[in-house]
Legacy VTK file of the C-alpha trace (Angstrom):
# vtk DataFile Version 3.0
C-alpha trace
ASCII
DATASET POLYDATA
POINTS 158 float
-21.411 -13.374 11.202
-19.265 -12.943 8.470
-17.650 -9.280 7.309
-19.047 -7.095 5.266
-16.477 -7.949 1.760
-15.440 -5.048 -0.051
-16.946 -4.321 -3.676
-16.281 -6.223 -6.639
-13.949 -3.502 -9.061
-14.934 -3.458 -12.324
-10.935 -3.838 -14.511
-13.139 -2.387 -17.747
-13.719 0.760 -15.725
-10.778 3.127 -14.951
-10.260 3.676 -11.089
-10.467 7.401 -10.038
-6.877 7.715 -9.403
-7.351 9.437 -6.049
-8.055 6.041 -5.094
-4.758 4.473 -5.647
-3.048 7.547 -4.053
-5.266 7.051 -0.944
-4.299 3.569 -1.079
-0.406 4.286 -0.999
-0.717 6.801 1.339
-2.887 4.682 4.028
-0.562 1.659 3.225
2.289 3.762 3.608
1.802 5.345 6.906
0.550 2.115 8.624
3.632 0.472 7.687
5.572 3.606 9.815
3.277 3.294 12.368
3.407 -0.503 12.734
7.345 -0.225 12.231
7.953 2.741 14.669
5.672 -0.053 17.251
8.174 -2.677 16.130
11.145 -0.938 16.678
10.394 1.014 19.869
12.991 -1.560 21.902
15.582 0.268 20.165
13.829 3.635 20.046
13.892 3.428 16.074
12.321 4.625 13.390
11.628 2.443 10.399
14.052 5.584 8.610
16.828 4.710 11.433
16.100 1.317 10.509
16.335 1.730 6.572
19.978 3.848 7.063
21.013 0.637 8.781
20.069 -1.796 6.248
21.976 0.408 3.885
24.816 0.722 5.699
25.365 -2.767 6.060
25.715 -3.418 2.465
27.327 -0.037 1.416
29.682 1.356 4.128
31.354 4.530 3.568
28.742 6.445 2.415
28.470 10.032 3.319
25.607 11.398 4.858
24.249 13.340 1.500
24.542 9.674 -0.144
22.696 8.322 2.280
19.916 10.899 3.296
19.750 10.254 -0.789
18.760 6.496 -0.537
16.768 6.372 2.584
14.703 9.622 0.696
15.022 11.718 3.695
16.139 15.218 3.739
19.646 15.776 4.609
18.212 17.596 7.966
16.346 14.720 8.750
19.427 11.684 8.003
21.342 14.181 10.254
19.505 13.500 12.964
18.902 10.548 12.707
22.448 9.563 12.588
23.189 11.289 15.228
20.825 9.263 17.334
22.218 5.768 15.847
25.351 7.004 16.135
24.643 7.521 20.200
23.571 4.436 20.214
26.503 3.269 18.899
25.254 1.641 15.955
27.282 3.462 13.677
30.368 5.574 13.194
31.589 7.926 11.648
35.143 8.492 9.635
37.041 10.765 7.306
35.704 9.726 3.781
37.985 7.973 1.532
37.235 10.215 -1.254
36.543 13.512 0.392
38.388 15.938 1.747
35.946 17.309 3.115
32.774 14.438 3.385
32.385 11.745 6.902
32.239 8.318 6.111
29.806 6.162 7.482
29.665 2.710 8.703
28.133 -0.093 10.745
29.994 -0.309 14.056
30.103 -4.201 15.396
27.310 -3.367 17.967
24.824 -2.212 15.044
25.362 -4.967 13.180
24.206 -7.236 16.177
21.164 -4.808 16.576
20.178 -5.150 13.007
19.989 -8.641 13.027
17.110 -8.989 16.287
15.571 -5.801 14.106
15.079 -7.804 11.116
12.980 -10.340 12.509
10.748 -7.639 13.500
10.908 -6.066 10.441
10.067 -9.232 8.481
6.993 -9.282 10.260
5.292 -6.418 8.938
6.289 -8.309 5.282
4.581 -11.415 6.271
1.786 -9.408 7.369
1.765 -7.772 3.853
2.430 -11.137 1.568
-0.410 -12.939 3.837
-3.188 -11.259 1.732
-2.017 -12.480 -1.667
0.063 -15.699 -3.482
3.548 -15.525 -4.616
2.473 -13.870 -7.836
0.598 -11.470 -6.611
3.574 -10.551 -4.743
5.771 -10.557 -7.138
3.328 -7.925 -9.381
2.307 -5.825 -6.540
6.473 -4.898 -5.568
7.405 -4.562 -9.502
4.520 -2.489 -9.628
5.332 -0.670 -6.856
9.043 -0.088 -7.653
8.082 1.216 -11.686
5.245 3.779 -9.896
8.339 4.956 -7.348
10.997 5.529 -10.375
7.848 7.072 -12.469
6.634 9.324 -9.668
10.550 9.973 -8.787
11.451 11.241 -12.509
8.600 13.248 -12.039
9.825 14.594 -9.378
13.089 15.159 -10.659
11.610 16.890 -13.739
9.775 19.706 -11.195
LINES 1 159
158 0 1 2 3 4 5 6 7 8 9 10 11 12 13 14 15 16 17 18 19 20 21 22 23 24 25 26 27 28 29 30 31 32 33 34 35 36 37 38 39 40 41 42 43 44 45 46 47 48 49 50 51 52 53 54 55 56 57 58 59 60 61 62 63 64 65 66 67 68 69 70 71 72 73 74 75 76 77 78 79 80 81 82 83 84 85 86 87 88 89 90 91 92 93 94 95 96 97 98 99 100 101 102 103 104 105 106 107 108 109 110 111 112 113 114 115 116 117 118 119 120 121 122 123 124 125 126 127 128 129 130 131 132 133 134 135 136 137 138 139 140 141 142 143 144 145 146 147 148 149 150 151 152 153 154 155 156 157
């Protein structure tokens, strides 16, 4: 028995865009649950897991900077470091240029974490590139990426 395949879209027609925000949203909140799933060994969020990644290629960023580029509230990056930073995944120093800002940056054993956490991480992507060809990958995430800086001007705008 095959499954039931979904209907043919009509490109002539323009989609309701409650569609495409559905879409997003639905896409966006398996990926956390499939990531939280993927990360429970370390008891991480796919949010802990994103402040990592930056961290590794941008130490010394304060925690404003980086609630910033993880697009978490500064409340919620708080917390979160606090929890890598009992795990001793990261560290935290008198900024460089601040007085009065903490520094933040990998710590040896994070960096060692990170690495067993990307395989797990690249999973979800091969589960995501696995339903189209290397084009349609490569429109789908510079599609994705102009609709974030669009919606996020937007935002800014507000």
């Amino acid at each position: 028995m095959t499954e039931p395949q979904p209907p043919a879209v009509d490109v002539s027609t323009p989609v309701d865009a409650t569609y495409l925000t559905d879409a997003v949203v639905r896409l966006e909140r398996a990926i956390a649950r499939i990531g939280n799933k993927r990360l429970a060994r370390w008891n991480l969020s796919l949010s802990g897991y994103a402040a990592l990644k930056i961290l590794e290629n941008r130490s010394d960023l304060s925690l404003a900077q980086l609630s910033r580029r993880c697009f978490v509230r500064p409340q919620t990056m708080t917390r979160i470091v606090t929890q890598l930073e009992e795990r001793g995944y990261v560290h935290r120093r008198p900024h460089p240029e601040s007085d009065r800002a903490i520094a933040l940056a990998l710590t040896d054993t994070g960096r060692g974490a990170l690495v067993d956490m990307d395989s797990e991480v690249l999973k979800i992507n091969e589960t995501l590139t696995q339903e189209l060809d290397a084009d349609g990958v490569a429109f789908l995430e510079g599609a994705l990426r102009r609709c974030a800086v669009a919606v996020e001007a937007e935002l800014r705008d507000m």
